[in-house]
Residue frames as a rotation matrix with the C-alpha (Angstrom) as fourth column:
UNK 1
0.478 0.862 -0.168 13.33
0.391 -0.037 0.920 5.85
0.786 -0.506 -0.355 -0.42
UNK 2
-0.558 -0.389 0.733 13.77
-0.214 -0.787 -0.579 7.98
0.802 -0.480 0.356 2.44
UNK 3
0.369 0.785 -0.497 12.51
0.634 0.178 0.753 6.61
0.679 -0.593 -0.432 5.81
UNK 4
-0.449 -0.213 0.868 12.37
-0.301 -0.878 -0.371 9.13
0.841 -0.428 0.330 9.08
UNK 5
0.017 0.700 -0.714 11.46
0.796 0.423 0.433 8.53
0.605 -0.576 -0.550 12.74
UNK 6
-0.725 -0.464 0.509 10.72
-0.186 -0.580 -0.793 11.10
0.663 -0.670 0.334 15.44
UNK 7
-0.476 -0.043 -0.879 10.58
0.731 0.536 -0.422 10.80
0.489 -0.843 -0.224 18.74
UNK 8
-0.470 0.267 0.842 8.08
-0.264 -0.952 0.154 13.59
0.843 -0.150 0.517 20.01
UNK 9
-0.725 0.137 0.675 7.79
-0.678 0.031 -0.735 12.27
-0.122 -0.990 0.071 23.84
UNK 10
-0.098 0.470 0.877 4.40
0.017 0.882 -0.471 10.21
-0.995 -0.031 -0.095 24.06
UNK 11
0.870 0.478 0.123 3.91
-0.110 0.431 -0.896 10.17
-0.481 0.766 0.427 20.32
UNK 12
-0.618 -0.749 0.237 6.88
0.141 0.191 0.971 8.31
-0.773 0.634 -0.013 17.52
UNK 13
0.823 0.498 -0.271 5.99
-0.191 -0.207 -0.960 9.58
-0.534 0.842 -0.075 13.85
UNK 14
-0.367 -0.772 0.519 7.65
0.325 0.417 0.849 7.58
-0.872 0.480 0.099 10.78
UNK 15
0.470 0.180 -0.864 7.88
-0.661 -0.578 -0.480 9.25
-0.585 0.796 -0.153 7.70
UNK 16
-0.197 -0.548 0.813 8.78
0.382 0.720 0.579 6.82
-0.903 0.425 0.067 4.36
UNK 17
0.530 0.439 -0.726 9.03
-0.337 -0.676 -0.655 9.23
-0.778 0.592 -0.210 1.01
UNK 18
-0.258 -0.891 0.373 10.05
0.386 0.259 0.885 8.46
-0.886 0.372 0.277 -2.43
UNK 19
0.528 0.503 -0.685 10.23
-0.333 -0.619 -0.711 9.43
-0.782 0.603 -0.160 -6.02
UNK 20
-0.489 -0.691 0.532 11.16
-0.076 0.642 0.763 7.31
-0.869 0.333 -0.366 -8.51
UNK 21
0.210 0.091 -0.973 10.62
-0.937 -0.266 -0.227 7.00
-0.280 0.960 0.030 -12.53
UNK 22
-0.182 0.010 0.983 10.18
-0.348 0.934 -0.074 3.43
-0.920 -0.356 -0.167 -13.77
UNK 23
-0.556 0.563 -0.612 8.81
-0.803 -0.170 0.572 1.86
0.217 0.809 0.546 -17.00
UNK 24
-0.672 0.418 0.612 5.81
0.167 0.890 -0.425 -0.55
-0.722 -0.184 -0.667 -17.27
UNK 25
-0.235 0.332 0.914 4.61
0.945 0.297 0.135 -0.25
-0.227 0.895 -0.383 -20.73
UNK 26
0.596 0.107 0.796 5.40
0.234 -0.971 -0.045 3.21
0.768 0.213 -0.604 -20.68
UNK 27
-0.479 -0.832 0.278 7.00
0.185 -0.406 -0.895 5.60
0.858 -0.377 0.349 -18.02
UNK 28
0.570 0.781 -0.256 5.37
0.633 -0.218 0.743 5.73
0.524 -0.586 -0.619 -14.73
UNK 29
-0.285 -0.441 0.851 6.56
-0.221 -0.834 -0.506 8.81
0.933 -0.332 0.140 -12.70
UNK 30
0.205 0.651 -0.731 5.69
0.655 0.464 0.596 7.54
0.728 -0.601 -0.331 -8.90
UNK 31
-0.634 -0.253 0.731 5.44
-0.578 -0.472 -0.665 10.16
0.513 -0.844 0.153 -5.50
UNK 32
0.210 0.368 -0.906 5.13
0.279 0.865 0.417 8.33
0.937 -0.341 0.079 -2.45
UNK 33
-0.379 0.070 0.923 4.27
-0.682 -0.696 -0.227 9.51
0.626 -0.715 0.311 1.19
UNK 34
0.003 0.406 -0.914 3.72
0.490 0.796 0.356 7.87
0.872 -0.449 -0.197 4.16
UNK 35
-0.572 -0.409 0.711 2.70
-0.260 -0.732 -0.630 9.08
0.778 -0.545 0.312 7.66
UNK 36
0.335 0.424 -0.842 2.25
0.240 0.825 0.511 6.53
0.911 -0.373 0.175 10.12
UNK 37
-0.040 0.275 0.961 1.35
-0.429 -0.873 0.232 7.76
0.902 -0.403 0.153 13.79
UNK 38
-0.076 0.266 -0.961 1.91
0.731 0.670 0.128 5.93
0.678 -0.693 -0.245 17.24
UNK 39
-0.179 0.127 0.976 0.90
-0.791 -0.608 -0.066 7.00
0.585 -0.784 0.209 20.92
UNK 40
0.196 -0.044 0.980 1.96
-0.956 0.212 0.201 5.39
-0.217 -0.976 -0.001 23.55
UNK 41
-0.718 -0.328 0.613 3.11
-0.191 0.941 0.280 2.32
-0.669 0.084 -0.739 21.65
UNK 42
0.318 0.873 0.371 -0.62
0.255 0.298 -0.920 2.27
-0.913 0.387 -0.128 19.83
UNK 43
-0.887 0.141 0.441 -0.91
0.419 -0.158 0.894 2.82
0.196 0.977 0.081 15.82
UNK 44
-0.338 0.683 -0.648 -3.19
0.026 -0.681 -0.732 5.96
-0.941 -0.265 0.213 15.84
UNK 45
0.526 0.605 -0.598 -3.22
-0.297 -0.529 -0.795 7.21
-0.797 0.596 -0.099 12.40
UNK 46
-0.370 -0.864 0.343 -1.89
0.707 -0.022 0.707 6.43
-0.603 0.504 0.619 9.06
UNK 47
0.662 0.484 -0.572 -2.37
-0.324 -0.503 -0.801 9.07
-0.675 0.716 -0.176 5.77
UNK 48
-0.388 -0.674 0.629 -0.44
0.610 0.323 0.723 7.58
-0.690 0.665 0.286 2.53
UNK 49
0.699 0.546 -0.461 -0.54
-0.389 -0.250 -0.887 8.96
-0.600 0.799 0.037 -0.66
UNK 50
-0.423 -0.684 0.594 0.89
0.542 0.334 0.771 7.36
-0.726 0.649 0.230 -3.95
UNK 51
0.343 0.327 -0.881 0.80
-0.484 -0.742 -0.464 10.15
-0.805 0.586 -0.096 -7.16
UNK 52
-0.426 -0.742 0.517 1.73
0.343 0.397 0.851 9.09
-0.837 0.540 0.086 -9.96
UNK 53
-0.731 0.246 -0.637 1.34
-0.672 -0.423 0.607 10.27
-0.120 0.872 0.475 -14.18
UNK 54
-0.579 0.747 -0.327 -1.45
-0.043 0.372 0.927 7.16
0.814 0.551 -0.183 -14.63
UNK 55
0.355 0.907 -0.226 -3.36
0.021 0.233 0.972 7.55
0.935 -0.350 0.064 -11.17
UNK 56
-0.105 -0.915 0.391 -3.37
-0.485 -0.296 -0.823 8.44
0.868 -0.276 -0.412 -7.91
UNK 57
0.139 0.124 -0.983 -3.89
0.385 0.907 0.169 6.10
0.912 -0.402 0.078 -4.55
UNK 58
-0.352 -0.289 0.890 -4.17
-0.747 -0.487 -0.453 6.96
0.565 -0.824 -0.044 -0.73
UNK 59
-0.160 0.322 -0.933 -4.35
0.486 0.849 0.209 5.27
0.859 -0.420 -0.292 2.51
UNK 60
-0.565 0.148 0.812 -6.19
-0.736 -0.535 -0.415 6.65
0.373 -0.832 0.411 5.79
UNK 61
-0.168 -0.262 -0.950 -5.92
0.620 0.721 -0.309 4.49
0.766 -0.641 0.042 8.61
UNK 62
-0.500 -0.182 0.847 -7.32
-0.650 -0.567 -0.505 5.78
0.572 -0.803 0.165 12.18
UNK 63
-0.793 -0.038 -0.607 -7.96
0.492 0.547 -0.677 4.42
0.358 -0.836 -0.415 15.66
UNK 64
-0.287 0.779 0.557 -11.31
-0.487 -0.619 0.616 5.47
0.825 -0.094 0.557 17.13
UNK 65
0.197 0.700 0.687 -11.79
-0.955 -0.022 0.296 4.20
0.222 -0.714 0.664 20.70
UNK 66
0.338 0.092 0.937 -11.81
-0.414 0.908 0.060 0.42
-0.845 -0.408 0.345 20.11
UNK 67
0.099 -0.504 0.858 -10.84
0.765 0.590 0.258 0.22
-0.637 0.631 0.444 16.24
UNK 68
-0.385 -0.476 -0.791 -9.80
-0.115 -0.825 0.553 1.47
-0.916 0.304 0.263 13.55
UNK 69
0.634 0.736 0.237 -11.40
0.255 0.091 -0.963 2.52
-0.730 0.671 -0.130 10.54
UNK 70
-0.383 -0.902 0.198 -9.63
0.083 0.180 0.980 2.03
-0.920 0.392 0.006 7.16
UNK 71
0.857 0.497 -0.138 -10.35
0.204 -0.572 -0.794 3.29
-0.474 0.652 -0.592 3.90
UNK 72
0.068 -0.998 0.010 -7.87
-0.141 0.000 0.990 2.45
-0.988 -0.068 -0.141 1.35
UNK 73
0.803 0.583 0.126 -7.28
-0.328 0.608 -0.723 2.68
-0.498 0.539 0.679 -2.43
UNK 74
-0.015 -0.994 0.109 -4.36
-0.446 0.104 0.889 1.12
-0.895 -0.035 -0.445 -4.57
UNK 75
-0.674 -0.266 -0.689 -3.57
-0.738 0.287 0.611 -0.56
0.036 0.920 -0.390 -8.09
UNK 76
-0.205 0.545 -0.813 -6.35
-0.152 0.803 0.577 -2.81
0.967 0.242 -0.081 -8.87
UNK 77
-0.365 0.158 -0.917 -7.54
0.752 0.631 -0.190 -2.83
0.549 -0.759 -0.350 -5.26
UNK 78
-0.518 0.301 0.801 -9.70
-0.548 -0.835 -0.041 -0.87
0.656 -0.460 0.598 -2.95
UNK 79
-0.197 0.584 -0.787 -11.20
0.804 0.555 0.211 -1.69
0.561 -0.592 -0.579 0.92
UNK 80
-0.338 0.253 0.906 -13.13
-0.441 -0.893 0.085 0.20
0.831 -0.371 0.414 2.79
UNK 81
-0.092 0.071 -0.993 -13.45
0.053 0.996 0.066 -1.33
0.994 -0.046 -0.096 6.71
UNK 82
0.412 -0.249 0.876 -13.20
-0.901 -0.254 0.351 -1.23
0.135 -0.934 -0.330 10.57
UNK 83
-0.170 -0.778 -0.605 -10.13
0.082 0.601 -0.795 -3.40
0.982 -0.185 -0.038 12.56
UNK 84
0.779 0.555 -0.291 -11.21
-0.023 0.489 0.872 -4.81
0.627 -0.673 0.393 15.94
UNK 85
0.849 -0.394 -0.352 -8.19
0.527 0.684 0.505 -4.78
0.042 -0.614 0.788 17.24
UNK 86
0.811 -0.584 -0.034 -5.14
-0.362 -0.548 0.754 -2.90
-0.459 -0.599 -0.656 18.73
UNK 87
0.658 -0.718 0.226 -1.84
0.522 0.219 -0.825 -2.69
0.543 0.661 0.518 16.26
UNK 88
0.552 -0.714 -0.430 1.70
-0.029 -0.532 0.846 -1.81
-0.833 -0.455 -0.315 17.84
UNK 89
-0.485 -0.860 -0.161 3.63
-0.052 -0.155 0.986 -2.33
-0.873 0.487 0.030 15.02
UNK 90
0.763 0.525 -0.378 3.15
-0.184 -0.383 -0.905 -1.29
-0.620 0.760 -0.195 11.11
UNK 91
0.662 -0.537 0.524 5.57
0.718 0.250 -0.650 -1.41
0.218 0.806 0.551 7.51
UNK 92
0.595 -0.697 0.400 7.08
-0.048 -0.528 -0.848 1.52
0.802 0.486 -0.348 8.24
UNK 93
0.704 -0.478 0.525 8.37
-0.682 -0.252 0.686 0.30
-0.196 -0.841 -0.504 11.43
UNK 94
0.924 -0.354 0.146 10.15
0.373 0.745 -0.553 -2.39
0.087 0.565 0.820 9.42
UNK 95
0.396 -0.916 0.061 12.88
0.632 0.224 -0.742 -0.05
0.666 0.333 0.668 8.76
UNK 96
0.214 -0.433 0.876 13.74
-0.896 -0.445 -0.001 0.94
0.390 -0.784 -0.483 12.38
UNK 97
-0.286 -0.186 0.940 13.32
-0.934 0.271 -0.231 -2.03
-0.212 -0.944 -0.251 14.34
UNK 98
-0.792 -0.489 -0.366 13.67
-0.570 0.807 0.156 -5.76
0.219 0.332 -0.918 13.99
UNK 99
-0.154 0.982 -0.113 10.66
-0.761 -0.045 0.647 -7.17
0.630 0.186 0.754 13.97
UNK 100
-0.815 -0.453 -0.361 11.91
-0.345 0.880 -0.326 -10.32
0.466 -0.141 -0.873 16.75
UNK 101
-0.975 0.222 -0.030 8.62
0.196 0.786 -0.586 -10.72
-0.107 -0.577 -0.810 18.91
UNK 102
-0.339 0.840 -0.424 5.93
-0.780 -0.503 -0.373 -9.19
-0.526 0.204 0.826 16.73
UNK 103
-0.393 0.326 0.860 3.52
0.320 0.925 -0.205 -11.62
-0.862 0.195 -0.468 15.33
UNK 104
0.199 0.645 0.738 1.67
0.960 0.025 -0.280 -9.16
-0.199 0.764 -0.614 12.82
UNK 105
-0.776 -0.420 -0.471 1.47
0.374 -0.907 0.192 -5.72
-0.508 -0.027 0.861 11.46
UNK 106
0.430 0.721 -0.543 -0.26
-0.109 -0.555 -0.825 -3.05
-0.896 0.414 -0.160 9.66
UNK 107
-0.661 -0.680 0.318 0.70
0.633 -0.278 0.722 -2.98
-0.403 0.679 0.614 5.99
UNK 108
-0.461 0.470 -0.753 -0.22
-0.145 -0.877 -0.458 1.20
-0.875 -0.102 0.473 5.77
UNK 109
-0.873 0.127 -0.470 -0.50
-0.471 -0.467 0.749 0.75
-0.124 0.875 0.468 1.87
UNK 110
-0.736 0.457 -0.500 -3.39
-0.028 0.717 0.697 -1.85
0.676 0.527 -0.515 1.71
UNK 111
-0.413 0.177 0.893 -4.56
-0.848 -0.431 -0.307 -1.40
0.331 -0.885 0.328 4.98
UNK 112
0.683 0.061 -0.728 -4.59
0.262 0.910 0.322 -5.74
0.682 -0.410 0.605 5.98
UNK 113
0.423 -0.669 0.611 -3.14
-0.827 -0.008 0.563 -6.83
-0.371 -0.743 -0.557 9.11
UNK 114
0.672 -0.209 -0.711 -0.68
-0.475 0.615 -0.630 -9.73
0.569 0.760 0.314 8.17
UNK 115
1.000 0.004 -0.011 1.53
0.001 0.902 0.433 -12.05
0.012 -0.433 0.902 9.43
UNK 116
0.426 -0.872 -0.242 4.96
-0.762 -0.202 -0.615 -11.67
0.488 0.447 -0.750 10.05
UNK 117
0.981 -0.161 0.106 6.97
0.144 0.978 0.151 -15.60
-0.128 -0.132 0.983 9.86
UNK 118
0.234 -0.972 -0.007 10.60
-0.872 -0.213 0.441 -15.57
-0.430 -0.097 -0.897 10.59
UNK 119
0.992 0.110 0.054 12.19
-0.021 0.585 -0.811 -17.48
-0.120 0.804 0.583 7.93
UNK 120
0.599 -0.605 0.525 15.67
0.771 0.257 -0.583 -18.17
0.218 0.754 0.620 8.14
UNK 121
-0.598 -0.729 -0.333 17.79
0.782 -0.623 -0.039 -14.59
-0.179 -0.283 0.942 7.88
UNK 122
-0.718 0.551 0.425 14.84
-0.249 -0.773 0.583 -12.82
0.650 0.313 0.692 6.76
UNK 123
-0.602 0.794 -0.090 11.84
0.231 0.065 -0.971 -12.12
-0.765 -0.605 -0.222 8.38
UNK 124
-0.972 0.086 0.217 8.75
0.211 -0.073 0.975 -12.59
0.100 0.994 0.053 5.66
UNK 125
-0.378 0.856 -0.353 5.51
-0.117 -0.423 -0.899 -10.82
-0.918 -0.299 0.260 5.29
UNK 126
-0.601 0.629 0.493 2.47
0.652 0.030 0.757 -11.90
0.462 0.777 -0.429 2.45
UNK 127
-0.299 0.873 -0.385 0.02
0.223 -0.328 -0.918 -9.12
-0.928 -0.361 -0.097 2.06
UNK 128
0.446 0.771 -0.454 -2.62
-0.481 -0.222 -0.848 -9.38
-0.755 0.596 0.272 -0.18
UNK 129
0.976 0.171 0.136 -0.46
0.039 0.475 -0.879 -11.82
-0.215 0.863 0.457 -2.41
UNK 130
0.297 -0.846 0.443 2.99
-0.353 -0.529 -0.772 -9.70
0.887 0.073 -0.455 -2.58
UNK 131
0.689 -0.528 -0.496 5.87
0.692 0.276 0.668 -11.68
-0.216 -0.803 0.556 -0.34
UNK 132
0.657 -0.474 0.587 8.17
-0.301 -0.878 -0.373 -9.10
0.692 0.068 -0.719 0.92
UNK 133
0.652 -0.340 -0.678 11.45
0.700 0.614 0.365 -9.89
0.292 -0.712 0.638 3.24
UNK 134
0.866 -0.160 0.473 13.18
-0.364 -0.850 0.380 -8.04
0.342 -0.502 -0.795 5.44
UNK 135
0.223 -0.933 -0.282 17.05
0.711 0.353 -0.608 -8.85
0.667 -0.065 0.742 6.22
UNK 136
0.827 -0.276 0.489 18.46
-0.444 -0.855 0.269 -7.29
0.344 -0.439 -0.830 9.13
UNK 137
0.208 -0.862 -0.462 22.01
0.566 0.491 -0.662 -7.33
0.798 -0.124 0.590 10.68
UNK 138
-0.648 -0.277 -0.710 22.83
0.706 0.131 -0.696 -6.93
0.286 -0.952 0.111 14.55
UNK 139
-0.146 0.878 -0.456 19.13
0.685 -0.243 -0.687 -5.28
-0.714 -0.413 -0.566 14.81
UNK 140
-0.495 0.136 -0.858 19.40
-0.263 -0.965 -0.001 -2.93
-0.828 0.225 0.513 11.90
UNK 141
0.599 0.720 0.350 17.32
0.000 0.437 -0.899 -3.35
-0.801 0.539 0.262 8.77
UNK 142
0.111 -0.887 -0.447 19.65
-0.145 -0.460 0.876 -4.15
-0.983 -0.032 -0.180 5.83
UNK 143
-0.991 0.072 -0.115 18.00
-0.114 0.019 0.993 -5.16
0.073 0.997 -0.011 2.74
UNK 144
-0.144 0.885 0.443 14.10
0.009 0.448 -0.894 -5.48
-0.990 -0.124 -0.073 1.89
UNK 145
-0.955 -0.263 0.140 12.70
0.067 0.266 0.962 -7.45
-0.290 0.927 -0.236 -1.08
UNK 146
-0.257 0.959 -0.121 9.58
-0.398 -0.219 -0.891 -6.04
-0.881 -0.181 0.437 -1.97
UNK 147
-0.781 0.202 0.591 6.63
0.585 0.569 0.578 -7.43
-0.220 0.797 -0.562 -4.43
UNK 148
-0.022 0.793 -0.608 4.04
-0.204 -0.599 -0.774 -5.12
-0.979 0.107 0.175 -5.50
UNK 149
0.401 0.608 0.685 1.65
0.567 0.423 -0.707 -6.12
-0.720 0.672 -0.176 -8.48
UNK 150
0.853 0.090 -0.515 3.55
-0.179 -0.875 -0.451 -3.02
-0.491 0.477 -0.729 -10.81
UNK 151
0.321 -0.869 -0.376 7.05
-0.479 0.194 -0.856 -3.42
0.817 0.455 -0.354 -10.23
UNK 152
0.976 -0.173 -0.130 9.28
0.184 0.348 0.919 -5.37
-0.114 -0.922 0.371 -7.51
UNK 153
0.649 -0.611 0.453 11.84
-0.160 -0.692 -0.704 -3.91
0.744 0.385 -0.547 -6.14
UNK 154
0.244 -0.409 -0.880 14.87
0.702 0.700 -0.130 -4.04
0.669 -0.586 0.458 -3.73
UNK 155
0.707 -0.514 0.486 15.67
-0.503 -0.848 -0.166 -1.33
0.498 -0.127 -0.858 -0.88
UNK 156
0.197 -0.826 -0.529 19.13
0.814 0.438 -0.381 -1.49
0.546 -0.356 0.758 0.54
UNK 157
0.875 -0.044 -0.482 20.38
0.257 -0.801 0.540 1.05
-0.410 -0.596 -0.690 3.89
UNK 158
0.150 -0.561 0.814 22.21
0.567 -0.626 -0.536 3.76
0.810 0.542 0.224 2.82
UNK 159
0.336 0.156 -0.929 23.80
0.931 -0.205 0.302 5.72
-0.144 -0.966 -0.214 6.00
């Protein structure tokens, strides 16, 4: 995986891409995109897409005034909704910034807000079912264990 942040004055845009080749009762071939939008500190927009050889999956995530309307599908799972409420902080900000006085997040792929419970050296997040931890060392992110209903996997930082 390949995560990206720029800094374009009042708006930060995090890019998180991957391609990877797997098996689960066959070969799954998987492209993954993420593009998850802030202004001014706010979560504006997200647009995911997940491609893959048995199906493909997308998340769009936008802010409209007062919430945000969400419209999301994924493996065995699909919501279509509106969020009451103002988000600063999202998954892909996981792998910039320690996560030390955030109570929740977006998680872009499902499109739930969730809980995030320091635990120890890790900081853990359940969404939709899938615990996922985050490890960081002197503020950087240095390992995440992820659970996703397909496969679970580990990333590790690579400088």
């Amino acid at each position: 995986m390949t995560a990206k942040k720029f800094d374009r004055g009042e708006e930060v845009v995090y890019e998180l891409s991957s391609n990877v080749s797997f098996w689960f009762f066959g070969r799954i071939n998987l492209d993954y995109f993420t593009k998850t939008t802030y202004k001014d500190g706010l979560l504006r927009t997200v647009r995911l897409t997940s491609n893959t050889n048995r199906g493909n999956f997308k998340s769009d995530i936008d802010w409209n005034r007062d919430h945000y309307k969400v419209q999301t599908t994924n493996y065995k799972y699909e919501l279509d909704t509106t969020i009451h409420k103002p988000l600063y902080f999202s998954a892909a900000v996981f792998y910039f910034q320690e996560p030390k006085q955030v109570k929740e997040f977006m998680a872009e792929a499902y499109g739930l807000v969730s809980p995030i419970v320091k635990k120890g050296e890790y900081y853990e997040v359940d969404v939709n079912g899938n615990r996922n931890r985050f490890y960081y060392k002197n503020g950087e992110l240095e390992k995440a264990v992820m659970q996703f209903p397909v496969k679970n996997y580990v990333i590790t930082r690579k400088d």
